[in-house]
C-alpha positions as a LaTeX table, in Angstrom:
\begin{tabular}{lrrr}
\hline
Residue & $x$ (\AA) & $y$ (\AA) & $z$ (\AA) \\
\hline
Unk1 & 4.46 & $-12.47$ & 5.88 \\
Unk2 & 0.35 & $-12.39$ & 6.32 \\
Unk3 & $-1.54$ & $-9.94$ & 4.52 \\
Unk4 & $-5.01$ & $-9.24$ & 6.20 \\
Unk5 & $-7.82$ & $-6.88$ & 6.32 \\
Unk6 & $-7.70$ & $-3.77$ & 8.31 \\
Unk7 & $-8.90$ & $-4.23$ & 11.43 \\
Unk8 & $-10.13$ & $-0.77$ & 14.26 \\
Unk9 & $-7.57$ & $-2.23$ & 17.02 \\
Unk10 & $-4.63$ & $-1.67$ & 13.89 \\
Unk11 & $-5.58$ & 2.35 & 13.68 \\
Unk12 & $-3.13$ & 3.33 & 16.04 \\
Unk13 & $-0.34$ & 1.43 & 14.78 \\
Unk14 & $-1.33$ & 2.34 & 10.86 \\
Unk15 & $-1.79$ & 5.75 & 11.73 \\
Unk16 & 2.25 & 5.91 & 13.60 \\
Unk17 & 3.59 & 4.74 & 10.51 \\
Unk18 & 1.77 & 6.88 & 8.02 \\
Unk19 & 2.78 & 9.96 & 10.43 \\
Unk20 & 6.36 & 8.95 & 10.19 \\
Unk21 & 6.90 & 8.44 & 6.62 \\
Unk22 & 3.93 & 11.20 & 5.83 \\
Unk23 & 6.58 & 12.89 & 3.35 \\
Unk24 & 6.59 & 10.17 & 1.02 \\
Unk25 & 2.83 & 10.71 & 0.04 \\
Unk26 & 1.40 & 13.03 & $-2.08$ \\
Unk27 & $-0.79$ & 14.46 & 0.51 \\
Unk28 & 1.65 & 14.43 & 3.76 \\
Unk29 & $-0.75$ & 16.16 & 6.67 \\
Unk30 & 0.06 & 14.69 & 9.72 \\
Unk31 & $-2.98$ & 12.34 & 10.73 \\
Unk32 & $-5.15$ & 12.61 & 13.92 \\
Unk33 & $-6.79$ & 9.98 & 15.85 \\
Unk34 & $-9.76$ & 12.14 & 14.48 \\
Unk35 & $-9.04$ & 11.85 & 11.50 \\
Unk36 & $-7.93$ & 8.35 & 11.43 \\
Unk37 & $-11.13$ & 7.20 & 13.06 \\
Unk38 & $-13.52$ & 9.15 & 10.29 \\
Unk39 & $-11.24$ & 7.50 & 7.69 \\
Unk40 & $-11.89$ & 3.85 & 8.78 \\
Unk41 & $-15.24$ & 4.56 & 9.44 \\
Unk42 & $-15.62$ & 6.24 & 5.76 \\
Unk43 & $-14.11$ & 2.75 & 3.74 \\
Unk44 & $-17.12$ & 0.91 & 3.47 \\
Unk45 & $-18.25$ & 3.61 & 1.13 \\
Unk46 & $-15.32$ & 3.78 & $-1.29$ \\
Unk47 & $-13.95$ & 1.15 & $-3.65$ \\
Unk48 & $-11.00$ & 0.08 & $-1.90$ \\
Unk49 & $-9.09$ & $-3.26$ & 0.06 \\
Unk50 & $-7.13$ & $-1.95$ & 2.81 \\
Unk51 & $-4.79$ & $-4.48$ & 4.05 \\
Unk52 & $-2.11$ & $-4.71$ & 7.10 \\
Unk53 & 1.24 & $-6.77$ & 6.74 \\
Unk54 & 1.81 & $-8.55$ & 9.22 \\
Unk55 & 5.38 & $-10.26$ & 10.39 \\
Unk56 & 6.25 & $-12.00$ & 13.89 \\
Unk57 & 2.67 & $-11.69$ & 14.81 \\
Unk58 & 2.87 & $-7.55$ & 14.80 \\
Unk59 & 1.15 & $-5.47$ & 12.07 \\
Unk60 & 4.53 & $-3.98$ & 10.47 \\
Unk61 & 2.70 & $-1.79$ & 7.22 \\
Unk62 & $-0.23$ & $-1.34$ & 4.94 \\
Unk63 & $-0.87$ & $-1.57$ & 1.33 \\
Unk64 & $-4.18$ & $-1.21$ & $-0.30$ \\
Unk65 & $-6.05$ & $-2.14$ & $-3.75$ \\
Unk66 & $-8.20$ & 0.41 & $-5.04$ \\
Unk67 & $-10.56$ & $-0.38$ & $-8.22$ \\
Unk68 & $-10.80$ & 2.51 & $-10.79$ \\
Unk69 & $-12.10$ & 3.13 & $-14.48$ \\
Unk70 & $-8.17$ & 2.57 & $-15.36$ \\
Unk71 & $-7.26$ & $-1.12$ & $-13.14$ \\
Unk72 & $-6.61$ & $-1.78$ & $-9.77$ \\
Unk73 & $-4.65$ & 0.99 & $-8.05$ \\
Unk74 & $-1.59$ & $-0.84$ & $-5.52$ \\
Unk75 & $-0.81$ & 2.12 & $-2.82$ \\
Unk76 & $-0.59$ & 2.85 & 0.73 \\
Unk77 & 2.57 & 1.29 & 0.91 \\
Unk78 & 4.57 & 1.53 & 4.23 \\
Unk79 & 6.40 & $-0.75$ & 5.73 \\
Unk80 & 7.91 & $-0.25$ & 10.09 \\
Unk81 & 12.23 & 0.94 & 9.51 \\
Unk82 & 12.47 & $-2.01$ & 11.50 \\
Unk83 & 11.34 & $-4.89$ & 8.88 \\
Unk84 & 12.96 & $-3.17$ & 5.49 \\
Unk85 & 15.06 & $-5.04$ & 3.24 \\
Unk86 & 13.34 & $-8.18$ & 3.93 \\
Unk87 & 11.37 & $-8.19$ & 1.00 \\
Unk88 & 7.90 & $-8.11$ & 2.71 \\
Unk89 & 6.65 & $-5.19$ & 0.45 \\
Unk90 & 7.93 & $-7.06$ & $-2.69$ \\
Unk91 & 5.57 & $-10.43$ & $-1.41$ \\
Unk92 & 2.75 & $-8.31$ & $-0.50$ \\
Unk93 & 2.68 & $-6.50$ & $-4.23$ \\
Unk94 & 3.50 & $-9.83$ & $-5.63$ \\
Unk95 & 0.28 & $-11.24$ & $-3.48$ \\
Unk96 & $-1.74$ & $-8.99$ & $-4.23$ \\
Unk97 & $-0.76$ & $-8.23$ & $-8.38$ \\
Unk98 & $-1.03$ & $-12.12$ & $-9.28$ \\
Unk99 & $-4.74$ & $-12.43$ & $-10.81$ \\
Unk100 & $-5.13$ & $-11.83$ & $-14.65$ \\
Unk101 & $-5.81$ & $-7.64$ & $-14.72$ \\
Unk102 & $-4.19$ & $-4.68$ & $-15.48$ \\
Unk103 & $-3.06$ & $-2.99$ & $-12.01$ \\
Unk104 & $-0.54$ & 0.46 & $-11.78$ \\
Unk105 & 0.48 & 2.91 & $-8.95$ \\
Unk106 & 1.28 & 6.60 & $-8.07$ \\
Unk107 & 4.16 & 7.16 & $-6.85$ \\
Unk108 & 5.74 & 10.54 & $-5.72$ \\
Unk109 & 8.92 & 11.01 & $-7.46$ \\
Unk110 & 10.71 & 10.98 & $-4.04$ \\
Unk111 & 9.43 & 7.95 & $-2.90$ \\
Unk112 & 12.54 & 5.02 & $-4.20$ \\
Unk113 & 12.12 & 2.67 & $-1.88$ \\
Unk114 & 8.33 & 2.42 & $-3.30$ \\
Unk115 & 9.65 & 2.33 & $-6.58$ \\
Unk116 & 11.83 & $-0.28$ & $-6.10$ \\
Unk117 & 9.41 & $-2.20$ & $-5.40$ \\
Unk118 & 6.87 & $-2.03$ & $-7.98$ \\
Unk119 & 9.97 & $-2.50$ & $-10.38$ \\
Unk120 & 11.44 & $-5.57$ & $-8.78$ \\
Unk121 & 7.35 & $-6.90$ & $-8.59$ \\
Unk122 & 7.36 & $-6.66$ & $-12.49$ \\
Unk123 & 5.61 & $-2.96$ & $-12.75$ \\
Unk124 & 7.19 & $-0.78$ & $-16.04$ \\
Unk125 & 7.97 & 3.33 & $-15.23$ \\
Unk126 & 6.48 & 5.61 & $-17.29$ \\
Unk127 & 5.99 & 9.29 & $-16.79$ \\
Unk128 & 2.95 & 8.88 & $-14.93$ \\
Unk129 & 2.99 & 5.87 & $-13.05$ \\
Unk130 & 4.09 & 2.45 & $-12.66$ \\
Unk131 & 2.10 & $-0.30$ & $-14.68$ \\
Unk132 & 1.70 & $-4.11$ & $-14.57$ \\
Unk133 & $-0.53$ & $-6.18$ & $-16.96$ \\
Unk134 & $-0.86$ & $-10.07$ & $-15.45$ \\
Unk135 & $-2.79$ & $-11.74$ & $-18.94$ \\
Unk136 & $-5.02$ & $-14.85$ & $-18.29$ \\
Unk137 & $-3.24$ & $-18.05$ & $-18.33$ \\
\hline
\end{tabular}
């Protein structure tokens, strides 16, 4: 598993999988190329890492980090049908949640297999959201 910046020639690929899975996130609009295209060209501008997983040398899901008032925001999770139950999600949280900081996540209530994940990555449920703290060694 390879965790790398989003790249213009991943759109297409990103923008399938979001489509697919759309119902697990809070807002689930089907995405245009349109819209896809404004959205890369709008993330220089906002405070976020957008990253692509990548697994036998194919982009296979995204995650990103966001940095708020509150932590570091893990989200964007999806991961292709085809490379579930591997536990590339799990590694890519695990990556990505490892320096000292306190990081959480919004998750729909629907959404378990993102769940699972932030729990077996070492996130606690609370009514809001999932939370991590990783202190300083």
């Amino acid at each position: 598993m390879r965790l790398r910046r989003l790249e213009r020639s991943d759109l297409e690929t990103i923008r399938r999988l979001r489509n697919r899975d759309r119902h697990l996130f809070f807002d689930d609009r089907e995405v245009s190329p349109d819209a896809q295209e404004r959205w890369f060209e709008s993330l220089p501008r906002k405070p976020v890492a957008f990253f692509v997983i990548e697994e036998d040398g194919q982009v296979v899901g995204t995650i990103s980090v966001t940095t708020t008032a509150e932590g570091k925001e893990i989200g964007n999770l999806l991961l292709d049908t085809a490379y579930r139950g591997r536990g590339l999600m799990r590694r890519a949280v695990e990556q990505l949640t490892a320096e000292p900081g306190r990081y959480y996540s919004r998750v729909k209530p629907a959404n378990l297999p993102s769940q699972r994940v932030f729990l077996t990555s070492g996130f606690e449920a609370d009514s809001v959201c999932l939370t991590k703290v990783v202190a300083p060694s």
